[in-house]
Steps between C-alpha positions, in 0.01 A plus 500: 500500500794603336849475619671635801777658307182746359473621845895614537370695148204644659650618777772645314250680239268649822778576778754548259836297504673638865198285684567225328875468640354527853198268454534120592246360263452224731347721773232634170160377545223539251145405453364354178152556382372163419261613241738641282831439619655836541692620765259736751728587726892456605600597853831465643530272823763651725528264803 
């Protein structure tokens, strides 16, 4: 799996960067295949 600091990167490359200054990236959840490893899917968890 890589890093978390990846996923500040991601989010910034697919929302583009004004999401990522309103985004805690502790409420980001994000399920890992365990075949391969990839990321499958990131969801934000908003309370």
């Amino acid at each position: 799996m890589r890093k978390l600091k990846d996923i500040s990167y991601i989010l910034d490359y697919v929302f583009g960067r004004s999401i990522h200054d309103s985004i805690d990236l502790g409420q980001i959840k994000f399920l890992v295949s365990k075949k391969t490893g990839k990321v499958k899917q990131l969801y934000c968890d908003d309370g």
